[in-house]
Every structure is written in structure tokens, then in C-alpha cells.
C-alpha positions as a Markdown table, in Angstrom:
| # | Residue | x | y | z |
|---|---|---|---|---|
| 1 | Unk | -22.6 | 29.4 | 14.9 |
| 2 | Unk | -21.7 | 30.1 | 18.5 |
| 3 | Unk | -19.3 | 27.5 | 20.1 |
| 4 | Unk | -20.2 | 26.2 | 23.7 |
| 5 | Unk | -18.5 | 27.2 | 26.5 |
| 6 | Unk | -19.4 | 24.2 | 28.6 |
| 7 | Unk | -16.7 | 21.8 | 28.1 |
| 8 | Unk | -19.3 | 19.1 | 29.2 |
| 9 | Unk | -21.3 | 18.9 | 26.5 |
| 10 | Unk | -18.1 | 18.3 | 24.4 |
| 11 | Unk | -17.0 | 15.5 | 26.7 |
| 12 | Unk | -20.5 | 14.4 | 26.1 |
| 13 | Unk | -20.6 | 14.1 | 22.6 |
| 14 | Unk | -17.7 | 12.0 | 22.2 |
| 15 | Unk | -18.9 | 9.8 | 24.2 |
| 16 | Unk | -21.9 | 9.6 | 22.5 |
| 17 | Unk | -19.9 | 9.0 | 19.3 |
| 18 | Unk | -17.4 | 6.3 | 21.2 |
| 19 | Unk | -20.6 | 4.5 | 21.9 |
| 20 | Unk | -22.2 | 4.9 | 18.2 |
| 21 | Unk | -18.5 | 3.6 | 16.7 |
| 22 | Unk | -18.8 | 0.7 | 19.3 |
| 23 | Unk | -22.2 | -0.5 | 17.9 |
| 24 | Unk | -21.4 | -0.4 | 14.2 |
| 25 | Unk | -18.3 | -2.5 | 14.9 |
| 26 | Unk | -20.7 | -5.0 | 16.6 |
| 27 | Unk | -22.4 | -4.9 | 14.2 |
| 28 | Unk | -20.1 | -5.1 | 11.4 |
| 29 | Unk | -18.7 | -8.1 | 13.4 |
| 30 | Unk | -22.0 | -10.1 | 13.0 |
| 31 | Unk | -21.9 | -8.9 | 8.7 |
| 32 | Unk | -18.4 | -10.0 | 8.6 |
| 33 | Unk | -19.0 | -13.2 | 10.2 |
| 34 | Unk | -22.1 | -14.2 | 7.9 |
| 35 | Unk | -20.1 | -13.3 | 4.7 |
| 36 | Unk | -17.1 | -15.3 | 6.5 |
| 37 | Unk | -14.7 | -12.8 | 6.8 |
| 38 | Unk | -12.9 | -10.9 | 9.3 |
| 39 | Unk | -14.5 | -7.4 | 10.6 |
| 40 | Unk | -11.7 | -5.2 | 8.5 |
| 41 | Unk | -12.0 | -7.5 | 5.4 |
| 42 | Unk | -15.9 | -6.4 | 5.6 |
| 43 | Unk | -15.4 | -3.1 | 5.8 |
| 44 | Unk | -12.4 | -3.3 | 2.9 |
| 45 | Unk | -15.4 | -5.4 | 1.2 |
| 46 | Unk | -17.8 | -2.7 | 1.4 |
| 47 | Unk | -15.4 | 0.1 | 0.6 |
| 48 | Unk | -14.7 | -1.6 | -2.7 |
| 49 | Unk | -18.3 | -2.2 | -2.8 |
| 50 | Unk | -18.7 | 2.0 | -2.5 |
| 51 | Unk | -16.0 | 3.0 | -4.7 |
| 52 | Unk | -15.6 | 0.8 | -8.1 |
| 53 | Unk | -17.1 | 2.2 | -11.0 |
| 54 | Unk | -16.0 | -0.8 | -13.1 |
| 55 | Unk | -12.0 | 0.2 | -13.2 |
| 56 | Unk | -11.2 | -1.4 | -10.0 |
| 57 | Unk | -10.2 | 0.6 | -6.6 |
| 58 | Unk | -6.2 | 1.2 | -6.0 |
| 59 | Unk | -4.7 | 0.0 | -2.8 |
| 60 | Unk | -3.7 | 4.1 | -1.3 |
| 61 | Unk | -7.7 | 4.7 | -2.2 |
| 62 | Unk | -8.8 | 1.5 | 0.5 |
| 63 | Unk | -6.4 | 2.7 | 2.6 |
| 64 | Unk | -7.3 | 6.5 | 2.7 |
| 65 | Unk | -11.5 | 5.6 | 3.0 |
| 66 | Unk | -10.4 | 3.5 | 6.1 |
| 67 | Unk | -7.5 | 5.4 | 7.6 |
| 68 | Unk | -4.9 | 2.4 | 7.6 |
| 69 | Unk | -2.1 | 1.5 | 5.8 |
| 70 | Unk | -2.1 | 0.8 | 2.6 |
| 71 | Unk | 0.1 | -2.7 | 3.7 |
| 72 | Unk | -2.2 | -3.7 | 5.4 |
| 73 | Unk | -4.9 | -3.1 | 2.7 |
| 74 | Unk | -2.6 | -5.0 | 0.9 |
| 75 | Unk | -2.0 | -8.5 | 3.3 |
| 76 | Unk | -5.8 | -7.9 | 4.0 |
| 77 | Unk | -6.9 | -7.8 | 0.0 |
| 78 | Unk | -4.5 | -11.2 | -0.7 |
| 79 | Unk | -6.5 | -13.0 | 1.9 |
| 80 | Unk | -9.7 | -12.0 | 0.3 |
| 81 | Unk | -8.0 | -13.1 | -3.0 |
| 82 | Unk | -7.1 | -16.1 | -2.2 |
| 83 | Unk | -11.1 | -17.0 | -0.6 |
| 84 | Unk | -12.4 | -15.7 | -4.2 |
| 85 | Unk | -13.8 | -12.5 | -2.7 |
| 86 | Unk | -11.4 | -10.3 | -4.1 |
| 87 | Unk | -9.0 | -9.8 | -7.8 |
| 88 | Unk | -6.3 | -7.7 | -7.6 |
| 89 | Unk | -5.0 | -6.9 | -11.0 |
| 90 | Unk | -1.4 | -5.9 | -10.7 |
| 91 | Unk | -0.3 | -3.2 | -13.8 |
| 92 | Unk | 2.2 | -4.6 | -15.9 |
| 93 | Unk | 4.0 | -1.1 | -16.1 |
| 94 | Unk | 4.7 | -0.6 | -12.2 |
| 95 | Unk | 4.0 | -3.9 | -10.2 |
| 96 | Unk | 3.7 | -1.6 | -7.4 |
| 97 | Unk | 0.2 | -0.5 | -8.7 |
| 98 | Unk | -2.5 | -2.9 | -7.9 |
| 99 | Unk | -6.4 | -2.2 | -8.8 |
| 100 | Unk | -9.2 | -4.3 | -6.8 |
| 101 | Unk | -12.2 | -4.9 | -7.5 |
| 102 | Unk | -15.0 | -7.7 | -6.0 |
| 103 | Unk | -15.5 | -11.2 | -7.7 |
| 104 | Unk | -18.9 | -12.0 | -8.4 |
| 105 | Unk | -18.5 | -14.5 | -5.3 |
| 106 | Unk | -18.6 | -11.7 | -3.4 |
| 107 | Unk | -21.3 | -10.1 | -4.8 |
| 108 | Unk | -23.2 | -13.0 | -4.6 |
| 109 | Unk | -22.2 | -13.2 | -0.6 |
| 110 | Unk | -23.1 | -9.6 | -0.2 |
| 111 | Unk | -26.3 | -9.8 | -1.8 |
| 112 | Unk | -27.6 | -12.7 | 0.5 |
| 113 | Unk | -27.1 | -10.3 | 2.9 |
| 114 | Unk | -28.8 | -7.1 | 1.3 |
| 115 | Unk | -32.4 | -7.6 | 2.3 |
| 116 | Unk | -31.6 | -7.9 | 6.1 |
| 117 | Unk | -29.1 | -4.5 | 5.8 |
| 118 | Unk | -31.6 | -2.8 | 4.2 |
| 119 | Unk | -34.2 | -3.9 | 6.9 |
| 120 | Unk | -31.5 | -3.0 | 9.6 |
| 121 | Unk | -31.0 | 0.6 | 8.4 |
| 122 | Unk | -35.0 | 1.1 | 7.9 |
| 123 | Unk | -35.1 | 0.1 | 11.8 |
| 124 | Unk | -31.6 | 2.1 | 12.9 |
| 125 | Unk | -32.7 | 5.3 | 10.8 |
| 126 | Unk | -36.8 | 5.2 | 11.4 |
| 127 | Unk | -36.6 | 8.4 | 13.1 |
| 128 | Unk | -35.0 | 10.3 | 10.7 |
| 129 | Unk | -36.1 | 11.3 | 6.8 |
| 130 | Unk | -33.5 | 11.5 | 3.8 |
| 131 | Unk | -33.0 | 15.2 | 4.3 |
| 132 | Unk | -32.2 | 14.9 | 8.4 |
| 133 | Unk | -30.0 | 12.0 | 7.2 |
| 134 | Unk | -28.1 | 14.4 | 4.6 |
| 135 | Unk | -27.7 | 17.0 | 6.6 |
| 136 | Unk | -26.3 | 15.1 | 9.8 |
| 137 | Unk | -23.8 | 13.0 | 7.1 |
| 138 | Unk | -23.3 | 16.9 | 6.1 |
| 139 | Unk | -22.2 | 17.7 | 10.0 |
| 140 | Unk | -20.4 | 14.9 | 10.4 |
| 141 | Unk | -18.3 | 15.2 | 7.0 |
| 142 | Unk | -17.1 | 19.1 | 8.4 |
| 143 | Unk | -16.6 | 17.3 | 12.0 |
| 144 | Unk | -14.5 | 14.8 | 10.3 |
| 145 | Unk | -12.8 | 17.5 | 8.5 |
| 146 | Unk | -12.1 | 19.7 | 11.8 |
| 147 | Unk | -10.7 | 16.3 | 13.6 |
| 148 | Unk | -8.3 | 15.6 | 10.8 |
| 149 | Unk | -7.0 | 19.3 | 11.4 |
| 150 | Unk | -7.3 | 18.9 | 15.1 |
| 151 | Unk | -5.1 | 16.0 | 15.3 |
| 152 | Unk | -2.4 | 17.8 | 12.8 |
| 153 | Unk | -2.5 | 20.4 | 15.7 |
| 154 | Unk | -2.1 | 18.5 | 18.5 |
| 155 | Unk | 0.4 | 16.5 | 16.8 |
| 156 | Unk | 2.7 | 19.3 | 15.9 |
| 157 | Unk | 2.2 | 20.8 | 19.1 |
| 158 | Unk | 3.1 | 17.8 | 21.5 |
């Protein structure tokens, strides 16, 4: 694939995604707010949501999906424990090692919401079919990829 030599049309693209990340936090603001939690407890929330298989998620695995520290997964998590959302089970072996997973509170929350998500994406993604969907995620994975390696770069070489 040839690379563009116009270094406005990069410019242009971040922009575009600056403004894309701006709307989902919006609108992750008004989802938090309905399921009466703050806009990163959502997103933990829904990352929990994505990745328990019925084990329970580990703290570093929250904090890698969302790119912040695993503290404050954890401070986060003990809020949403103590509101019912959330059980953190902390092994007995190494109390260092804590698995979370959702309460059915939460699900219950979440699913009062699922109907108006699900008409929300139908509306955001109208123009797009599942395959145009999959291969833009597929893009944006090896974008997100390139980034991380990107800002490896720049950061040894500043």
C-alpha cells in the first residue's frame, strides 16, 4: 500500500478520530449516568462485560483493555463493589491477585439499557454492513498496533 506524501491528509485524519473519540465519550457519559456511574466505571463496566467468560477478569487485564493503571482499576472496581455493581474475589494464595466479575445488579442495570444501545448502533452504523464494519475494526486494530510502536519510538527518541 503506498503511504501519502501529503502530510495533510494525516493531520486530517486525526482530527477526524479526536472528534470520533470526543463523541463516544459523550456518549458514554449519558450510559454512565443512566446506569449511575461515572464515565470510566462504565467503560470498566463494559470491559468486564466483554471479557468474563465466567472466571472473572484480573485487575492488569482491565487495565491493559483501557490503557490505565491497574490502581486505578483497582480504587475504580472498590467503588463499583461497594454500589453492588461489581465482586472482586481476592485469591487466597497471593492477595495481590484479584478476579472481577459483574453482579447480577449490574447486569440487570445494563440490560435496561440494551434495547436503546442496540438502537443507537443500528442508527451510528446504518451506512455500513458487517463486513465494512470488520474490515474497518481490521484497520483500526493494525492502526492501533502501529501507534503503540509509534509512541515506543518517539518516546525513546525524545
Amino acid at each position: 500500500m503506498r503511504v501519502p506524501k501529503d502530510q495533510a491528509i494525516f493531520e486530517q485524519f486525526t482530527w477526524e478520530v479526536i472528534s470520533i473519540e470526543f463523541h463516544l465519550e459523550k456518549i458514554r457519559h449519558i450510559w454512565a449516568k443512566a446506569c449511575g456511574v461515572s464515565s470510566p466505571q462504565w467503560l470498566i463496566l463494559m470491559a468486564l462485560i466483554n471479557m468474563d467468560k465466567g472466571e472473572g477478569v484480573s485487575v492488569k487485564s482491565v487495565s491493559n483493555m483501557l490503557h490505565v493503571d491497574p490502581s486505578f482499576v483497582t480504587t475504580q472496581t472498590k467503588i463499583l463493589e461497594k454500589h453492588g455493581l461489581v465482586r472482586r474475589d481476592i485469591s487466597e494464595k497471593d492477595a495481590r491477585f484479584v478476579r472481577m466479575s459483574l453482579t447480577d445488579r449490574a447486569y440487570k442495570r445494563i440490560a435496561s439499557l440494551a434495547s436503546q444501545r442496540e438502537r443507537l448502533n443500528e442508527f451510528i452504523f446504518i451506512d455500513f454492513d458487517e463486513t465494512q464494519i470488520a474490515e474497518l475494526t481490521g484497520q483500526l486494530q493494525s492502526l492501533k498496533v502501529r501507534l503503540d510502536k509509534a509512541r515506543l519510538k518517539v518516546a525513546i527518541e525524545t
